[in-house]
C-alpha positions in Angstrom: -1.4 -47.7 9.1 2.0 -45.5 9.1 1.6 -45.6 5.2 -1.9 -44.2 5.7 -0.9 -41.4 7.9 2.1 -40.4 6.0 -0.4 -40.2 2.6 -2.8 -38.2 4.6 0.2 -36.0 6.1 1.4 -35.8 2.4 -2.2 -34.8 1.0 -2.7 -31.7 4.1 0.5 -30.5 2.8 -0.4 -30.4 -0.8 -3.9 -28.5 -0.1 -2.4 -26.4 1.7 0.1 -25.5 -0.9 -2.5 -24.6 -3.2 -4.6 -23.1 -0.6 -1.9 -20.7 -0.5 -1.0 -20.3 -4.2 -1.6 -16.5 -5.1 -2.2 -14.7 -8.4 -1.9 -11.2 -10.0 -3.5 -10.6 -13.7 -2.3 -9.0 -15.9 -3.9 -5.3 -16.8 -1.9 -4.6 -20.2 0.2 -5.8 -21.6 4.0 -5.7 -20.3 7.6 -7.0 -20.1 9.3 -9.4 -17.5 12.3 -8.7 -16.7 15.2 -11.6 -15.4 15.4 -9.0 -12.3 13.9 -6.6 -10.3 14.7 -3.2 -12.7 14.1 -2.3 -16.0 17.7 -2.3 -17.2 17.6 -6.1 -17.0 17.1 -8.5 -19.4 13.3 -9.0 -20.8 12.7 -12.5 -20.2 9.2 -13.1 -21.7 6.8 -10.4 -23.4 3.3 -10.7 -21.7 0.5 -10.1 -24.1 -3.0 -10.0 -22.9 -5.1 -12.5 -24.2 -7.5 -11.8 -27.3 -10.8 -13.8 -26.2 -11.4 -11.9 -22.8 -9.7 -15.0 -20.8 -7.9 -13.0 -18.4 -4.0 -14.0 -18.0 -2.8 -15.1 -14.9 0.6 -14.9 -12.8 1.6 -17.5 -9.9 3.5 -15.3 -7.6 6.7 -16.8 -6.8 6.7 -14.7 -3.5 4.6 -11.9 -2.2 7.4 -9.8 -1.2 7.9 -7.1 -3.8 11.1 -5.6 -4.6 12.0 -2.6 -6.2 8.0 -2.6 -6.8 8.7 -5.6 -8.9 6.8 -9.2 -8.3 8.1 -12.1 -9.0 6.0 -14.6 -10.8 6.0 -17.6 -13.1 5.8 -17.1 -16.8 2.7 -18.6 -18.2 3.1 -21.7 -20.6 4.7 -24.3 -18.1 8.5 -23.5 -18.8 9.3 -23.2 -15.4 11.2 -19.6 -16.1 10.2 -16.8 -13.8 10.4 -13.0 -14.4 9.7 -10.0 -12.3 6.6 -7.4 -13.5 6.0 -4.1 -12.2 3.1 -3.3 -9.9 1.4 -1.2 -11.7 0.6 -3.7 -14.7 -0.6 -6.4 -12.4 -3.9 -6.4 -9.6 -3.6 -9.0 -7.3 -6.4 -12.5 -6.6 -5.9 -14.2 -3.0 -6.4 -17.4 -5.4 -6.6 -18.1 -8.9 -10.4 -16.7 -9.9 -12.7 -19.1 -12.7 -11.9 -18.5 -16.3 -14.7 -16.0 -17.3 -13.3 -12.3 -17.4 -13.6 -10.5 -14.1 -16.5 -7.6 -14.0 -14.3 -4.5 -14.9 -14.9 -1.9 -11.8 -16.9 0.6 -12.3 -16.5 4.5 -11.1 -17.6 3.5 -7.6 -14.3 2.6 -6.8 -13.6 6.8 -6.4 -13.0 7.4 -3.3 -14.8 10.6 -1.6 -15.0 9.8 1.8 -12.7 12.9 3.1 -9.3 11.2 2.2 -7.4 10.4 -0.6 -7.0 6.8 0.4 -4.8 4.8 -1.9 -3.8 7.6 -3.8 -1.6 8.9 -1.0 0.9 7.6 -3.2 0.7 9.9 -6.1 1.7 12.4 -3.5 5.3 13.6 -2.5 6.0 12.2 0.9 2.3 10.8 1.2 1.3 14.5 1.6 -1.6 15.3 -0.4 -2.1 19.0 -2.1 -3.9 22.0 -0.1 -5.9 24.6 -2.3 -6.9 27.7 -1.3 -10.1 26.7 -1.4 -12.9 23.9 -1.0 -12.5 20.6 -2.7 -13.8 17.2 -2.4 -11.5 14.9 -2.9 -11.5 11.9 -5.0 -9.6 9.1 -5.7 -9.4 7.4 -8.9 -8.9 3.6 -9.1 -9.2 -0.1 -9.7 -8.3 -3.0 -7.8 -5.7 -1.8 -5.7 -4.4 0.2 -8.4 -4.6 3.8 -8.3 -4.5 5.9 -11.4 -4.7 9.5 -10.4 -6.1 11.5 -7.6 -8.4 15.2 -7.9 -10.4 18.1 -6.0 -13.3 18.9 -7.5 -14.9 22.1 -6.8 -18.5 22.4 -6.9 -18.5 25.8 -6.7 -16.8 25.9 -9.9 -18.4 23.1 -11.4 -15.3 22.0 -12.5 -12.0 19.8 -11.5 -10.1 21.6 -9.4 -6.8 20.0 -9.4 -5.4 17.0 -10.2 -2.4 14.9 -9.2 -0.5 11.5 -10.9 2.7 9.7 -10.9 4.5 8.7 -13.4 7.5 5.4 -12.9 10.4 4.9 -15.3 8.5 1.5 -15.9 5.3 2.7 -16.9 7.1 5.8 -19.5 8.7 2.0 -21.1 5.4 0.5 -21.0 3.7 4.0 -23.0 6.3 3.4 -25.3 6.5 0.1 -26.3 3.2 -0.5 -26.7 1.3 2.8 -27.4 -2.1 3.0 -26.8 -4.7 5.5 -29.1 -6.7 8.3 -27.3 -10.1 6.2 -26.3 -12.8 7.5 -28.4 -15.3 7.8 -25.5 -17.3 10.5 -24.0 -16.4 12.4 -20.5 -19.1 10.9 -17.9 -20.3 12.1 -14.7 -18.4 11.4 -11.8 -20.8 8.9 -9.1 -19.4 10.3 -6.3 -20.9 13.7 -6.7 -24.0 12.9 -7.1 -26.3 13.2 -4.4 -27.1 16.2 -1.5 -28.9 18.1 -4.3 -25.6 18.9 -6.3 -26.1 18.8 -10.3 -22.7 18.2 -11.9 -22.0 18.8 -15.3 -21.5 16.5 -18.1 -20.2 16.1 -21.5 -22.6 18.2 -23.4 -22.4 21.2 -21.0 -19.6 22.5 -23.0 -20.5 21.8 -26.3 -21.1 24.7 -28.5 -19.2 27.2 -25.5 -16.1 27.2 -28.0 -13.9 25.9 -24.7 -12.1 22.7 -24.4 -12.4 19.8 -21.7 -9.0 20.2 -20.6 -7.8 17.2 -18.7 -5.8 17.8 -15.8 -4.6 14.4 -15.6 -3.9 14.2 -19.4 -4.9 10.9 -21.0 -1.8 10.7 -22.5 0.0 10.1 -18.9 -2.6 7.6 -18.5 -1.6 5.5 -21.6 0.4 2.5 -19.9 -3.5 0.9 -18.6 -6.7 1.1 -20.6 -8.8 1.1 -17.6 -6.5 4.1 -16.5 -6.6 6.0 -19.5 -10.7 5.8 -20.0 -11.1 6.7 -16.1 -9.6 10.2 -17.4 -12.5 11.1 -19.5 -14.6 11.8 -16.2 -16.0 15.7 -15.5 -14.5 15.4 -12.3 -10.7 15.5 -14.1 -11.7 18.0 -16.6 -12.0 21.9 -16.7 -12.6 24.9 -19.0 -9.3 25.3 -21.4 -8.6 27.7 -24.2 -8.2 25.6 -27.8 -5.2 27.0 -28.7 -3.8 27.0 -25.5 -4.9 23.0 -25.2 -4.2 21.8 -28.1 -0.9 23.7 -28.5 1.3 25.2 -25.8 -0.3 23.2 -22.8 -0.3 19.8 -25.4 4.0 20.2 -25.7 4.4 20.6 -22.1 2.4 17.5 -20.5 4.4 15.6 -23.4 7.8 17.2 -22.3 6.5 16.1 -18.7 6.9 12.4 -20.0 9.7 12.7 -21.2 11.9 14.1 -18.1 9.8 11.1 -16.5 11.8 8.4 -18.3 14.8 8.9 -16.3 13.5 10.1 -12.9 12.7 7.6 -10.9 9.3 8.6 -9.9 8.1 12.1 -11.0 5.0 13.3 -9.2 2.3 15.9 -11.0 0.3 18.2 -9.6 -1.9 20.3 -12.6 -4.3 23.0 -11.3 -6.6 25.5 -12.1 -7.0 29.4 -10.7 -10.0 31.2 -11.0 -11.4 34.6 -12.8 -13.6 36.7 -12.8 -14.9 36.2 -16.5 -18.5 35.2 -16.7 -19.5 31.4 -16.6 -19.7 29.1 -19.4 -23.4 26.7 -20.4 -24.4 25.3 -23.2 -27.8 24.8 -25.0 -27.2 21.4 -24.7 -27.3 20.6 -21.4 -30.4 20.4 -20.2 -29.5 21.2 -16.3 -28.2 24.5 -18.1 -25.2 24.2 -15.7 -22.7 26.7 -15.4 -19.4 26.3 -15.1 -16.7 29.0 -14.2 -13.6 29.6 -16.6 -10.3 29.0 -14.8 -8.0 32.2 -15.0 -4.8 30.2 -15.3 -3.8 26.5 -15.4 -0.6 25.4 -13.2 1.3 22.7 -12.8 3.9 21.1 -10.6 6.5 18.8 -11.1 9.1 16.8 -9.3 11.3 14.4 -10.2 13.1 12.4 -7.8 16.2 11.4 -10.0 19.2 12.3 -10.4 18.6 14.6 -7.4 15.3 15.7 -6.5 14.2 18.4 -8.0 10.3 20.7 -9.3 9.5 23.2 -11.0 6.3 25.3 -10.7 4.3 26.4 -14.2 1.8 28.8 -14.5 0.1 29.3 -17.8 -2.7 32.2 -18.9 -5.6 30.3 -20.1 -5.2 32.4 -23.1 -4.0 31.7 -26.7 -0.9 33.1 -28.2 1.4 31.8 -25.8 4.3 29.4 -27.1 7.4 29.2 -25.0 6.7 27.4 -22.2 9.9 28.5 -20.6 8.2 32.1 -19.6 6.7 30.8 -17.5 8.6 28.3 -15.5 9.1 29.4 -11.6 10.4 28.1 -8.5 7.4 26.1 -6.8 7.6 28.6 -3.9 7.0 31.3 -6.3 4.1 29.0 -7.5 2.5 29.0 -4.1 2.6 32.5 -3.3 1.1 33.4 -6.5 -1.8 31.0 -6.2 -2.9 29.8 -2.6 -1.2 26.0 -3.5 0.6 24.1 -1.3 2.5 21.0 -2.8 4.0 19.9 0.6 7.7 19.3 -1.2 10.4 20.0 1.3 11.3 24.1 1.5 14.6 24.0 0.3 13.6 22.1 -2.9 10.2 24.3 -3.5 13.0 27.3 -3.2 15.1 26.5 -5.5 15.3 28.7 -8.8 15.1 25.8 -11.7 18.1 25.0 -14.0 16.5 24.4 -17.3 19.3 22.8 -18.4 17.6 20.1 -16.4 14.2 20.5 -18.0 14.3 20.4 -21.5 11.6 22.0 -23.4 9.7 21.6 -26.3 9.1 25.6 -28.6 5.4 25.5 -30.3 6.3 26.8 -33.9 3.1 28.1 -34.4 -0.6 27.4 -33.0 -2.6 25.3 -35.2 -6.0 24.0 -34.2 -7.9 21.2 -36.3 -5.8 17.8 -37.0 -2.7 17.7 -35.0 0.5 16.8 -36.7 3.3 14.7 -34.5 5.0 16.5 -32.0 8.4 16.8 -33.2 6.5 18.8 -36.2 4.5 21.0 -33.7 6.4 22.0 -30.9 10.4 20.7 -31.6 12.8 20.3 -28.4 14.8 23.7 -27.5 18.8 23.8 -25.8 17.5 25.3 -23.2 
């Protein structure tokens, strides 16, 4: 009977355990690391899998550290490694085999808040315009990818915020990902109370761009992430030579004061003008959507010290030194309306470009692109 009870006693325990057994998959692919930072040593290379299985990680704890967790590596070894949250979603057990049904655009969030995307913010604080926008919150699974306001008096994004982590510039880089060859869709969230939103064809033939604000390229460390950028919502009215040239150099020089600043948070906005609005033949809502004056940008970088600047660029072509046009983020917000909700003394602050390193467009091109290096090569600021 005691033998009974302690075999019963022994079996609770051992349901229980797995009862309890928790799982992240894997989004992209990534790199463990023997401890909590990126400096570490790489412990196992994570690949995802080539069928559509999806790869799952036992958590060794739920506690994160550094925004690290601590799993098993796949295979049976017994070694464990630490991943960073961004590469991972989360299962309260470990799902069936078939592939998960990848969310679709209903997970934006317009409900009057930014939700989980409060932290793509500085202190949690979202971004004020000066005027009307409903806000929207891009993500999947717990994972948020970037947050916008649209303006539906515009008919176009109206800002748009992301983050960028030390761990996801290493991720970008090691395993690079092509732009998605996929068309800019409508946005579900807008739909509805009579409002007709653009879409993809509305500027085709206008001889403007869709100019992301969240640039797919800072997008590049998740699939899912980098495809959610081709929505209307992130997109407005840009000039092609200003796009593909002077505006293309800076959201790369972007990444790269990212890879050693901790967390650097982006803010990219439009400003309007009074030029008349753009439409296109083929559309057949024949929607119109206004031509933003200006596009501007903040950025701040919370390593070494914190630090932002404010940019503010004519949507015009012919310009190609970024570096006119770099300001103190105060200066930003007088000029436009923004508020970025960074701390005063930091928003005052007249930027050292010794800090930012810049990238000179030699000359506008348009067409095929060549490498960056060969179109816009860093300056000594």
């Amino acid at each position: 009977m005691n033998r009974l009870v302690v075999l019963l006693v022994g079996l609770l325990f051992a349901v229980s355990a797995i009862s309890q057994d928790r799982y992240l998959e894997l989004r992209t692919n990534a790199n463990a690391y023997k401890d909590p930072n990126r400096q570490s040593e790489i412990v196992d290379k994570l690949k995802l899998t080539t069928d559509g299985t999806p790869l799952l990680l036992k958590l060794v704890s739920d506690r994160k550290e550094n925004g690290y967790y601590h799993v098993e590596i796949p295979g049976g070894s017994g070694r464990t490694g630490w991943v960073y949250k961004s590469l991972v979603r989360g299962y309260d057990h470990a799902p069936a085999v078939e592939k998960p049904t990848p969310a679709d655009d209903s997970t934006s969030s317009a409900a009057g808040s930014f939700g989980d995307c409060s932290v793509l913010f500085v202190g949690g604080k979202a971004p004020r315009a000066p005027d009307e926008a409903t806000p929207l919150c891009e993500e999947d699974g717990g994972v948020v990818f970037f947050a916008s306001g649209y303006s539906k008096r515009d008919n176009h994004g109206y800002w748009s915020a992301y983050r960028l982590d030390e761990e996801q510039i290493v991720e970008m880089n090691e395993n690079p990902r092509d732009r998605p060859n996929v068309k800019f869709r409508q946005n579900p969230k807008l739909v509805g109370h009579g409002y007709v939103q653009p879409r993809h064809e509305s500027y085709t033939g206008t001889e403007w761009d869709r100019g992301h604000l969240a640039p797919n390229g800072a997008m590049a460390w998740d699939e899912d992430a980098q495809k959610r950028s081709f929505i209307i919502s992130n997109i407005a009215p840009q000039k092609p030579a200003m796009n593909r040239n002077i505006w293309r150099c800076f959201e790369y020089s972007i990444r790269e004061w990212a890879e050693n600043s901790g967390s650097t948070f982006v803010v990219v906005g439009t400003t309007r003008s009074d030029a008349p609005p753009i439409s296109s033949e083929r559309d057949p809502k024949g929607v119109k959507i206004n031509v933003p004056s200006h596009y501007l940008a903040m950025v701040y970088r919370s390593k070494p010290t914190p630090m932002a600047i404010g940019v503010m660029v004519p949507n015009t072509d012919g310009n190609l030194d970024i570096r006119k046009f770099i300001m103190p983020v105060a200066d930003l917000e007088k000029k436009t309306g923004f508020r970025f909700g960074i701390p005063k003394s930091i928003a005052a602050d007249k930027p050292d470009l010794a800090q930012w390193p810049t990238r000179l467009v030699k000359k506008e091109l348009l067409g095929k692109l060549p490498k960056i290096d060969q179109q816009c090569p860093r300056v000594d600021n």
